[in-house]
C-alpha positions in Angstrom: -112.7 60.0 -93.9 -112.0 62.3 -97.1 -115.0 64.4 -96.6 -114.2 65.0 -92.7 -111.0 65.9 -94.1 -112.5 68.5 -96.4 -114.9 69.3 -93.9 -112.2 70.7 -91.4 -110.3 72.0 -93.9 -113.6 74.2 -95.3 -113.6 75.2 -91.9 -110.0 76.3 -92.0 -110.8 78.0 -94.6 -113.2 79.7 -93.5 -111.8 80.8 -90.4 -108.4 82.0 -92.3 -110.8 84.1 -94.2 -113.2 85.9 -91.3 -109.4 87.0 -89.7 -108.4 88.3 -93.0 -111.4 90.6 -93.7 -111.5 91.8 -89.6 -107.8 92.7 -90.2 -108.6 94.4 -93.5 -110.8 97.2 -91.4 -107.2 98.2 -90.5 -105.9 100.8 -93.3 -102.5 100.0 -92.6 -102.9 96.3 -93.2 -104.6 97.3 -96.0 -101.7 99.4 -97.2 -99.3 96.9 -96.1 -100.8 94.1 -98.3 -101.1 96.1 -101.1 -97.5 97.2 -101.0 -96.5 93.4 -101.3 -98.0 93.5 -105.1 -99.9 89.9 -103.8 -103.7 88.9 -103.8 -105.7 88.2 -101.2 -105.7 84.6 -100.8 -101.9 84.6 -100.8 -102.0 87.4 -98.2 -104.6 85.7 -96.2 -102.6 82.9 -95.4 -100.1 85.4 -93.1 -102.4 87.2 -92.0 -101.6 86.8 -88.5 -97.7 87.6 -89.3 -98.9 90.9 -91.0 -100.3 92.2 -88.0 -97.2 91.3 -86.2 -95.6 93.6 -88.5 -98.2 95.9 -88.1 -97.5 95.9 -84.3 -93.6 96.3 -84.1 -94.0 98.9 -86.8 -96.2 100.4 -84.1 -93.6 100.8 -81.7 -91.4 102.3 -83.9 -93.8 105.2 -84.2 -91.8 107.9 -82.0 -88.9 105.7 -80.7 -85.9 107.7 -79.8 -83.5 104.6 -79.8 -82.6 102.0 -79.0 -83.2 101.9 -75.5 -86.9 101.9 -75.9 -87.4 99.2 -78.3 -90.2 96.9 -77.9 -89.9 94.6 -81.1 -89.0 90.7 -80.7 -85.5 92.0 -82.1 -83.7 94.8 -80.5 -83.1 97.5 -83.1 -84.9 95.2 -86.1 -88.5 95.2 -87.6 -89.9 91.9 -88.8 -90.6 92.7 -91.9 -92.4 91.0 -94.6 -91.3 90.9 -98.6 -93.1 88.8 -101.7 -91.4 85.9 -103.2 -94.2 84.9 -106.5 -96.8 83.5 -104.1 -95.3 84.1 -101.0 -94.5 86.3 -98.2 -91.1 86.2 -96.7 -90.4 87.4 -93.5 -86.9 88.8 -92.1 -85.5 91.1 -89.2 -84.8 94.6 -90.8 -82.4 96.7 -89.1 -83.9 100.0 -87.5 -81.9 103.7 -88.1 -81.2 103.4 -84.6 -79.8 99.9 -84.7 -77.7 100.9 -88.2 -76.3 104.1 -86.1 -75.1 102.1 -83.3 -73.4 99.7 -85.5 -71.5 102.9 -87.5 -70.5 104.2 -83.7 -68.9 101.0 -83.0 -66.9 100.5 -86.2 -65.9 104.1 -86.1 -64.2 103.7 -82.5 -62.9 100.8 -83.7 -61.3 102.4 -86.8 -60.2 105.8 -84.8 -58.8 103.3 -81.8 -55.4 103.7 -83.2 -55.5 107.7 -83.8 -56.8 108.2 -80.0 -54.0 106.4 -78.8 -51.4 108.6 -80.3 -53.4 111.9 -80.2 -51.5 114.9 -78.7 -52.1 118.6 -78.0 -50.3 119.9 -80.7 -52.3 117.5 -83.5 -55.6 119.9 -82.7 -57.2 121.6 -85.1 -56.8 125.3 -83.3 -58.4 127.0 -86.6 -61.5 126.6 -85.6 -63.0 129.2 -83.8 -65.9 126.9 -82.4 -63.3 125.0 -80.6 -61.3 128.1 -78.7 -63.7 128.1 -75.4 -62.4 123.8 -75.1 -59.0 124.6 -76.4 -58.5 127.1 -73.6 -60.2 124.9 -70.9 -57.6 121.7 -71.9 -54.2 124.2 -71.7 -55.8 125.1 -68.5 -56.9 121.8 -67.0 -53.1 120.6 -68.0 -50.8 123.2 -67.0 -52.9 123.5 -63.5 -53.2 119.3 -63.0 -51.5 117.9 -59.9 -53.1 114.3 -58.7 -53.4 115.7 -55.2 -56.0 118.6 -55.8 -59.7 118.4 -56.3 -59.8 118.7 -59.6 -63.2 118.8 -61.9 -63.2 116.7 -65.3 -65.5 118.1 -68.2 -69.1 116.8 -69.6 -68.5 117.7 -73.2 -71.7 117.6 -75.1 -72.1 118.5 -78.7 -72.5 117.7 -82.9 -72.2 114.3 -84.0 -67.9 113.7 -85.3 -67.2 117.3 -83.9 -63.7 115.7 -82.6 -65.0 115.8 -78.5 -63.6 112.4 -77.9 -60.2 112.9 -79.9 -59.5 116.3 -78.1 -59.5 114.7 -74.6 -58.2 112.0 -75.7 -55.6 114.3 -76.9 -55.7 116.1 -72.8 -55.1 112.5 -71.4 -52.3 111.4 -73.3 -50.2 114.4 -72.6 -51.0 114.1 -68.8 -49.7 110.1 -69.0 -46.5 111.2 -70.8 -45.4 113.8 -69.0 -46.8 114.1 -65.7 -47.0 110.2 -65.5 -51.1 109.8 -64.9 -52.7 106.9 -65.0 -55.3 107.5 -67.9 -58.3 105.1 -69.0 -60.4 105.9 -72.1 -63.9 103.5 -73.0 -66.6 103.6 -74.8 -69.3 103.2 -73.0 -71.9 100.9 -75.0 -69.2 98.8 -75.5 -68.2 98.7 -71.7 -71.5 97.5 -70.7 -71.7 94.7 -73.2 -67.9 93.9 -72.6 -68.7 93.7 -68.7 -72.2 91.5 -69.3 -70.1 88.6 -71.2 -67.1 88.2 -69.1 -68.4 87.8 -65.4 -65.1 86.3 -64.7 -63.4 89.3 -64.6 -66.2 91.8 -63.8 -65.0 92.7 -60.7 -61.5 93.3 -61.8 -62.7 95.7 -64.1 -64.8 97.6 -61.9 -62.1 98.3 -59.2 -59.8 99.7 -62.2 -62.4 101.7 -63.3 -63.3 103.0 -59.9 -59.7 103.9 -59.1 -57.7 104.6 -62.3 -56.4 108.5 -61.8 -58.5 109.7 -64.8 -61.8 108.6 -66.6 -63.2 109.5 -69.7 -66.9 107.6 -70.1 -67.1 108.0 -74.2 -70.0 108.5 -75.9 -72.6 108.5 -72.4 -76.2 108.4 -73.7 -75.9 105.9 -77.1 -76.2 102.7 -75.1 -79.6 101.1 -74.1 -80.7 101.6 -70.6 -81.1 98.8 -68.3 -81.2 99.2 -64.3 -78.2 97.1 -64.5 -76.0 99.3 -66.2 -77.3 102.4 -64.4 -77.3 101.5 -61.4 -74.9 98.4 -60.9 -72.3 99.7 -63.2 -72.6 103.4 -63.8 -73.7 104.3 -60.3 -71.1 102.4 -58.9 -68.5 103.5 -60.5 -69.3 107.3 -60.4 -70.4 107.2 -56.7 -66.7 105.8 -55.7 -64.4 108.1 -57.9 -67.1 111.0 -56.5 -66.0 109.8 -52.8 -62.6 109.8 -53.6 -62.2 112.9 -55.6 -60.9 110.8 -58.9 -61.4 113.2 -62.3 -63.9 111.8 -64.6 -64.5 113.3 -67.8 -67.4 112.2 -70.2 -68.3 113.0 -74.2 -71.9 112.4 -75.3 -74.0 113.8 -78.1 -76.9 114.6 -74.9 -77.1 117.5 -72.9 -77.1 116.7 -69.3 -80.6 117.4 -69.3 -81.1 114.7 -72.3 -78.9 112.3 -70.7 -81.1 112.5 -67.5 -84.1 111.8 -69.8 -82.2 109.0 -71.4 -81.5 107.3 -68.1 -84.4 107.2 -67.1 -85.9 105.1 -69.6 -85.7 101.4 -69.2 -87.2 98.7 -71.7 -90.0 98.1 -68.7 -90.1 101.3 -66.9 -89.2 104.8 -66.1 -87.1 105.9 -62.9 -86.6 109.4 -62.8 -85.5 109.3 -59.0 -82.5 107.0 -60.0 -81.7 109.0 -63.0 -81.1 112.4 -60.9 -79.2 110.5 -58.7 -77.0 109.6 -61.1 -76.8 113.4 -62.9 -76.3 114.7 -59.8 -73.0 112.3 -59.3 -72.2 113.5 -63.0 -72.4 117.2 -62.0 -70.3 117.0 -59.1 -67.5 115.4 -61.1 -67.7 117.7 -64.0 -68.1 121.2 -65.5 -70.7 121.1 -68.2 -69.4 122.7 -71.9 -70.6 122.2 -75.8 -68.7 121.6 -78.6 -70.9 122.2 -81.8 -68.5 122.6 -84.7 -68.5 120.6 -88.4 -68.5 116.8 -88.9 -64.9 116.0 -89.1 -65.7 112.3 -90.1 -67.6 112.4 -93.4 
């Protein structure tokens, strides 16, 4: 019995061994292994975990977010790191993942200066910002609920203030001319809408109906046919029908943002992703805002 027991584990052995030297005609497993600081024999015992590594790390390679990942862990990397004579593994964060995460606890922390953002609190030094500064006096001294009127895609620098200056537009328009306003951000939206079913449809009329719209930050969330088609098409294909103003802030051109929605986990839909630009142009005039950070 003890040397069958020997026997099968030679054969172990053996087998652990023949994987480890195949995968060491990789250079980048080579490379990885030798960035752990172990031997051999402690690396051969993961190798297969290793080339797991090796394989998310290959998806990574020209990702643009997280709407294409592939990895076992949306927005992470499983990621190995020595402990004496072992290999750890753990789900590192991705840039993309860590940028998302900052967008979120920014709107969280800028919630409260939205809500009380007027016209007269912008910044009006900035030269960058005169061609939007005209086009909000404009939009509001010219606003009556019974005209046709066209929101704004406003595109632009990362923190250049896009989402604080109609925010700004909106909240005039609900005190003194008594419009219903809705601002959300859109990532947020989605996954707000995913976990509470209950009142999904609820939502959805308000959205669809509410006087004015503005769909923050358009083009950071990860694409799924779902949201695209279910929730954004929807939405945008009813306040197009009824002439509801719709504004939008994303760091994508329109051109990007079609791009960007067509790109599902699984596949790529460029027909669906017109349709829904086209939806976005007939709601909205297109202008860019590319001015400093204003939240470093």
């Amino acid at each position: 019995m003890q040397n069958l027991e020997l026997g099968n584990k030679d054969k172990i052995n053996k087998g652990l061994k023949e994987t480890f030297e195949k995968a060491k005609e990789n250079p980048k497993f080579v490379r990885l292994v030798k960035s752990l600081k172990v031997n051999d024999e402690c690396a051969m015992r993961y190798t297969s975990k290793l080339e797991d590594t090796l394989e998310e790390l290959k998806h990574c390679d020209g990702c643009r977010g997280l709407f294409e990942c592939q990895n076992r862990v949306e927005g992470h990397v499983y990621y190995p790191c020595a402990d004496e004579n072992k290999i750890m593994f753990s789900y590192a964060p991705c840039k993309y993942y860590k940028e998302c995460q900052r967008n979120i606890d920014n709107k969280m922390t800028s919630s409260k200066e939205l809500a009380t953002a007027r016209i007269k609190d912008i910044d009006i030094e900035d030269k960058k910002r005169i061609k939007l500064i005209k086009w909000i006096k404009e939009f509001y001294d010219n606003y009556d609920n019974a005209k046709n009127i066209k929101g704004l895609y406003l595109h632009g620098s990362f923190g250049a203030g896009k989402t604080f200056m109609l925010a700004a537009l909106l909240n005039e328009l609900t005190i003194n001319k008594k419009v219903k306003t809705e601002i959300v951000y859109f990532p947020e939206l989605l996954r707000d809408l995913k976990e509470d079913w209950d009142f999904f449809g609820n939502k959805m009329e308000y959205l669809k109906s509410v006087d004015i719209l503005l769909i923050d930050d358009i083009g950071a969330e990860k694409v799924t046919e779902w949201g695209r088609d279910e929730v954004l098409g929807t939405i945008l294909q009813t306040r197009m029908n009824n002439n509801l103003c719709t504004f939008f802030t994303s760091n994508l051109t329109i051109e990007e943002l079609e791009r960007h929605l067509s790109l599902t986990k699984n596949s790529e839909d460029t027909v669906k992703s017109r349709r829904i630009i086209e939806r976005v142009k007939q709601l909205t005039e297109d202008l860019e805002l590319i001015s400093e950070n204003r939240r470093k």
